[in-house]
C-alpha positions as CSV (number, residue, x, y, z in Angstrom):
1,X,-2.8,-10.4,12.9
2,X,-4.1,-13.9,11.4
3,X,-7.7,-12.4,12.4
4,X,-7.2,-10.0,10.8
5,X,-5.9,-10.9,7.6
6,X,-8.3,-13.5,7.4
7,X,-10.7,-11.0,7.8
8,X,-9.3,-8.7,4.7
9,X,-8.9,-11.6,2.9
10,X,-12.6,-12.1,2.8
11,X,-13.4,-8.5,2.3
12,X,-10.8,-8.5,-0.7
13,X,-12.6,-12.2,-1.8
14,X,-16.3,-10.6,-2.0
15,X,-15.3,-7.7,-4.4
16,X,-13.2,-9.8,-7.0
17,X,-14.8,-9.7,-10.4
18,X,-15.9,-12.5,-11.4
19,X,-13.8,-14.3,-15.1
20,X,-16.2,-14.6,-17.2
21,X,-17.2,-12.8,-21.1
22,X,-14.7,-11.8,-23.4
23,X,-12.5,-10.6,-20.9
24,X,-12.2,-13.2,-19.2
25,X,-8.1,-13.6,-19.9
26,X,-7.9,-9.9,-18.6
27,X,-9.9,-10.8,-15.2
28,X,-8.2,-13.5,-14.6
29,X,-4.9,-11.6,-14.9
30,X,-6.3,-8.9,-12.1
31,X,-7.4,-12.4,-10.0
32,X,-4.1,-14.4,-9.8
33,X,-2.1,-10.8,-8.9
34,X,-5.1,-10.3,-6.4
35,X,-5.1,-13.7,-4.8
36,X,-1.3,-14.0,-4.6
37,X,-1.1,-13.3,-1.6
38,X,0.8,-10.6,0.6
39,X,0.5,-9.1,4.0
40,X,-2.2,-7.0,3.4
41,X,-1.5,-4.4,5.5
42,X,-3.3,-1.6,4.0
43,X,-6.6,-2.3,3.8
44,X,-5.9,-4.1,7.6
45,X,-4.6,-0.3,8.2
46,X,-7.9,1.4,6.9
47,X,-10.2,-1.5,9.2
48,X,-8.2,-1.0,11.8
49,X,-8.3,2.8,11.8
50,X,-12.2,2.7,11.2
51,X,-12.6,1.1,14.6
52,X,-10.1,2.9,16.3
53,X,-11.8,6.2,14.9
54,X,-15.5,4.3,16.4
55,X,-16.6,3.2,12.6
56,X,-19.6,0.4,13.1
57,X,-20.9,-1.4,10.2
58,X,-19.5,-2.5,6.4
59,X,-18.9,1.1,4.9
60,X,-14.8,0.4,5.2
61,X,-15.0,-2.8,3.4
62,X,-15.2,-1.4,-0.2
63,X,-12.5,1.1,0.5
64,X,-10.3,-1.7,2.5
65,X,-10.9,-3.7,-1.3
66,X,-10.0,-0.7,-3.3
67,X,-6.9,0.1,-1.6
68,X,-5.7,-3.3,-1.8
69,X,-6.5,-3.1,-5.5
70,X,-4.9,0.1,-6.0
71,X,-1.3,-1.4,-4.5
72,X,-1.3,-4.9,-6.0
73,X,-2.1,-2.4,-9.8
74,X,1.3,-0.7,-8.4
75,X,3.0,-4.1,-8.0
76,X,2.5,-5.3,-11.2
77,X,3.8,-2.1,-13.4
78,X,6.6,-2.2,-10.9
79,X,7.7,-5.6,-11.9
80,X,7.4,-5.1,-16.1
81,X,10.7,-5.5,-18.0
82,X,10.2,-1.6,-18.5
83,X,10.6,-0.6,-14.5
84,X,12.4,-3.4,-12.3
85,X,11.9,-6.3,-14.8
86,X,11.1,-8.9,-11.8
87,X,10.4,-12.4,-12.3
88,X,8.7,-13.4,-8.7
89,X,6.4,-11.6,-6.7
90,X,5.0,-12.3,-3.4
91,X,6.6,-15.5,-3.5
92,X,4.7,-16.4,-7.3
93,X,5.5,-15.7,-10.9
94,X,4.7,-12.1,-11.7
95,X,1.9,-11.9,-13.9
96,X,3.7,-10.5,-16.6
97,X,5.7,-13.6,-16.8
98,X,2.3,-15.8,-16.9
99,X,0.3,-13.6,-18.8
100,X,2.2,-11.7,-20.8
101,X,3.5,-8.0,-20.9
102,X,0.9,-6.7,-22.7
103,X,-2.1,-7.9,-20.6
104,X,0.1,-7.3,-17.0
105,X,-0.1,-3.7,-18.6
106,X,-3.8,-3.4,-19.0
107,X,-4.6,-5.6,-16.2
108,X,-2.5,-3.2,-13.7
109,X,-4.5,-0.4,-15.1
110,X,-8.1,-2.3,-15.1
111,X,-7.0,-2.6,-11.0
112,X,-6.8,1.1,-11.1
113,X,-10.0,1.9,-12.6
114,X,-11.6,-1.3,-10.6
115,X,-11.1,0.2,-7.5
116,X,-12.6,3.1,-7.8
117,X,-15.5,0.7,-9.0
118,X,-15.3,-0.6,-5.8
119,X,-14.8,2.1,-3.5
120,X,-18.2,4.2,-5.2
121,X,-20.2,0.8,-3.7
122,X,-20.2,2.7,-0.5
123,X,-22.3,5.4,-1.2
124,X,-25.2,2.4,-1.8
125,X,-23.9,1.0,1.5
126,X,-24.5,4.2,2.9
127,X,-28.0,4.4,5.1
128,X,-28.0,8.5,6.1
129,X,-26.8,11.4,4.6
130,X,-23.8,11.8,7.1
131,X,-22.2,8.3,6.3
132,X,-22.1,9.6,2.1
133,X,-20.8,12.7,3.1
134,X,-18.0,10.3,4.9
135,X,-17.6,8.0,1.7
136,X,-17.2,11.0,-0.4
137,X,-14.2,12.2,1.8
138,X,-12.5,9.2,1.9
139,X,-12.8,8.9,-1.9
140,X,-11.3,12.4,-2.4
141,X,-8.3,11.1,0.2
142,X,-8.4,7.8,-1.7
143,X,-7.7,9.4,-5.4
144,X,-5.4,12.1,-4.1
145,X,-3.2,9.9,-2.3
146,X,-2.7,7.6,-5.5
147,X,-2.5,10.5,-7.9
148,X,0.3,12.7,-9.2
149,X,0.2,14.1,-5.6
150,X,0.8,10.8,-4.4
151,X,1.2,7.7,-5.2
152,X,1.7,8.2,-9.3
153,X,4.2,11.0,-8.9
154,X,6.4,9.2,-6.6
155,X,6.6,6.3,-8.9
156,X,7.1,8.7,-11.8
157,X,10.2,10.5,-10.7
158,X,11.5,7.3,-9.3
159,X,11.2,5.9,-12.7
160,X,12.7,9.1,-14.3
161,X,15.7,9.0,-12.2
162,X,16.5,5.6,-12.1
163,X,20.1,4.9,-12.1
164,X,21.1,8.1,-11.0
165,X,22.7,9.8,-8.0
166,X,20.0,10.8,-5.5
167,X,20.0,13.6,-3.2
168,X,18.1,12.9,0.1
169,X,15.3,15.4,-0.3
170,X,14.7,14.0,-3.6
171,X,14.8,10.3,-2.3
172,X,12.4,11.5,1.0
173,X,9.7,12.8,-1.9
174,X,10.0,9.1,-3.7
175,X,9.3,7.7,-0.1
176,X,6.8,10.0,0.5
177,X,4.7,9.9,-2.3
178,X,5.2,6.6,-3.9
179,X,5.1,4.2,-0.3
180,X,4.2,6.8,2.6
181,X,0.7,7.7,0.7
182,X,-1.0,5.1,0.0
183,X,-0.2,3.9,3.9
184,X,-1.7,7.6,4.7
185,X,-4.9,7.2,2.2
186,X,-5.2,3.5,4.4
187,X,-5.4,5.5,7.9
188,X,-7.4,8.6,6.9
189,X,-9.8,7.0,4.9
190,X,-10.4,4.5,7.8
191,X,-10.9,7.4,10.4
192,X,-13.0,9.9,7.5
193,X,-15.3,7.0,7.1
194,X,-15.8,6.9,10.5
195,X,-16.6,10.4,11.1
196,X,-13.5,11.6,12.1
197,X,-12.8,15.6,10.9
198,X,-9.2,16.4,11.9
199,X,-6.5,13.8,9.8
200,X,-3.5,15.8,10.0
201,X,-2.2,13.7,12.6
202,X,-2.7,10.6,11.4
203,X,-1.5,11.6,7.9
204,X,1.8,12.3,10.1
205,X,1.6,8.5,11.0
206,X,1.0,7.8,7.4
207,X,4.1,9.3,6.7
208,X,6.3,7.9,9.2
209,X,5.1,4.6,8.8
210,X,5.5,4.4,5.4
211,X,9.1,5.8,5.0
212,X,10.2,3.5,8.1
213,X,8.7,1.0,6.0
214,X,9.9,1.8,3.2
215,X,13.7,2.1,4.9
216,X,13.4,-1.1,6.1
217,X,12.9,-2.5,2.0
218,X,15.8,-0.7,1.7
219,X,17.7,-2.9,4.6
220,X,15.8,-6.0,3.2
221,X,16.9,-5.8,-0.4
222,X,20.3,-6.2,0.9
223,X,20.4,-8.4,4.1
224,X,17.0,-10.5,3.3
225,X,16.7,-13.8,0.9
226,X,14.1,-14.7,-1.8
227,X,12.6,-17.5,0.4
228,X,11.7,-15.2,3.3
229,X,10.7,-12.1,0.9
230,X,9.1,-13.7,-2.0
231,X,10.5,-11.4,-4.9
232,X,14.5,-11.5,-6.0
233,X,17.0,-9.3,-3.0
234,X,19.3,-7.5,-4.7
235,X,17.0,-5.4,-7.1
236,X,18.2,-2.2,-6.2
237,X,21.8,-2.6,-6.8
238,X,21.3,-4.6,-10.1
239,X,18.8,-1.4,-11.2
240,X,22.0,0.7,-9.9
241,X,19.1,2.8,-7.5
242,X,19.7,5.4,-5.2
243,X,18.3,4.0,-1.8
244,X,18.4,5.0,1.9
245,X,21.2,2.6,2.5
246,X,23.4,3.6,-0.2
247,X,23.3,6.9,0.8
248,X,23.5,7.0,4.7
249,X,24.9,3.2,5.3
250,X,22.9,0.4,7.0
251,X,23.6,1.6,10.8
252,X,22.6,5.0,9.8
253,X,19.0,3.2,8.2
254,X,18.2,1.1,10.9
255,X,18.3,3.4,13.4
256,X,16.0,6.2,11.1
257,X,13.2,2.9,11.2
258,X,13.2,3.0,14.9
259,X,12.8,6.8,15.4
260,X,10.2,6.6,12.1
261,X,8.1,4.0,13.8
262,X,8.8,5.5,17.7
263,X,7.4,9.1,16.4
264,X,4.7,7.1,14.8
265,X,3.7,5.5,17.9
266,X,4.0,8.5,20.2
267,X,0.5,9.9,17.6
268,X,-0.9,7.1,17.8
269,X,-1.3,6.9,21.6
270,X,-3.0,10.5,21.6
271,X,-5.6,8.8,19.1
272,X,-9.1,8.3,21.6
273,X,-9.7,4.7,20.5
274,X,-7.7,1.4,21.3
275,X,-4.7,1.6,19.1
276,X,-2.8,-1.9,20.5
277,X,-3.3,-3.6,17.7
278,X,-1.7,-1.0,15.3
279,X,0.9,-0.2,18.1
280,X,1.9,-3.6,17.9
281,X,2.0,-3.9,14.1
282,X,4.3,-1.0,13.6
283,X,6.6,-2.2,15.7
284,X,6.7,-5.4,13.9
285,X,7.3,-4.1,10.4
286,X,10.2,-2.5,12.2
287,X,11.8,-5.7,12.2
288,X,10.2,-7.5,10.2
289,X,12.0,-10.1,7.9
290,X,9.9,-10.0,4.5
């Protein structure tokens, strides 16, 4: 895991604009939310999943900066005074309380539109006509999964329901959309870029993984500290939000990570490339602490 996130940390390093010209103040808002830190698990997912898959070469490492990019713009509109009005953030101030509301506004969006920036670096990357063909599916994947079919409309009827009662189905769609695709967009990007035509199964362990994940917030939000998660516990009930636990209890929760993340695993071993690695990983967010 250190390898590796070492490793994304120095994808993630080469593709960071650099602060300088008049918008200098802007970049360096999109840096300091970019360099905070974090596990990095989703561009890890997308390398990971490119070598499973048999990817060879540097055509994952824009995509493995994008994605990151696209999350950490997620993070910071998530944290404005607007949506859950947090102060810390991966163990650091949030960048709207160092920069400002205003810029953490348009520097969230600047990550958006960066990303793509980044990701379209592949098709110069690319040295035949079969690897653009694979950069130009992963992009589609890559902007449908953070769209209003994703990512975006998750986050947008989370926001419009906040602070009211939840039914299941419509807390599963939150899940879904706004945490379980942009974990999905990390695996099958990873695998189309590597040449791999049928995703439907690893979209499935896009989806697992990223509601177990997403579950075990949930449980974290409530039983975790600040030190070991880096951003305030107790978010959730304070925004009076509908979550897994408040509506099935923490037994009921727990137990829905571990047949999430034992489904998940069950794919993964029909996958035709070494998947120990990721095996191991989802079993640690399982259980993880922060």
């Amino acid at each position: 895991m250190e390898k590796r996130t070492e490793r994304a940390e120095q994808v993630i390093g080469k593709f960071l604009p650099a602060e300088e010209g008049f918008s200098k103040n802007l970049i360096k808002a999109m840096n300091y939310s970019m360099e905070a830190g974090g596990k990095r698990l989703r561009p890890i997912f997308l390398g990971e999943m490119y070598q499973v898959c048999g990817g060879e070469g540097e055509l994952a490492e824009p995509f493995m900066a994008a994605i990151e990019m696209i999350h950490t713009h997620s993070l910071i509109h998530d944290d404005l005074p607007a949506i859950d009005n947090d102060e810390y953030r991966r163990g650091k101030k949030t960048t709207h309380v160092v920069f400002g509301e205003s810029a953490a506004i348009l520097a969230g969006d600047a990550l958006l539109n960066y990303a793509y920036e980044t990701a379209f670096r592949a098709f110069g990357m690319a040295k035949d006509d079969k690897a653009l063909r694979r950069a130009a599916r992963a992009l589609e994947i890559l902007g449908k999964k953070t769209g209003i079919r994703g990512m975006l409309g998750g986050q947008g009827v989370d926001v419009e329901n906040d602070g009211k009662p939840l039914t299941r189905e419509m807390l599963e769609y939150i899940y879904i959309n706004k945490t379980s695709a942009l974990i999905e967009a990390s695996l099958m990007a990873g695998a189309a870029l590597a040449g791999m035509e049928d995703l439907e199964k690893i979209e499935t362990i896009g989806r697992y993984i990223g509601l177990a994940f997403q579950i075990q917030d949930d449980i974290l939000d409530v039983t975790g500290n600040q030190e070991e998660l880096g951003k305030p516990v107790g978010s959730d009930e304070k925004n009076h939000k509908t979550t897994y636990v408040t509506l099935e209890g923490m037994e009921k929760a727990g137990q829905e990570v571990e047949n999430l993340t034992e489904e998940a695993l069950k794919l993964l071993d029909e996958l035709p490339g070494d998947t120990e690695f990721l095996k191991e990983l989802f079993l640690s967010l399982c259980t993880r602490r922060k």
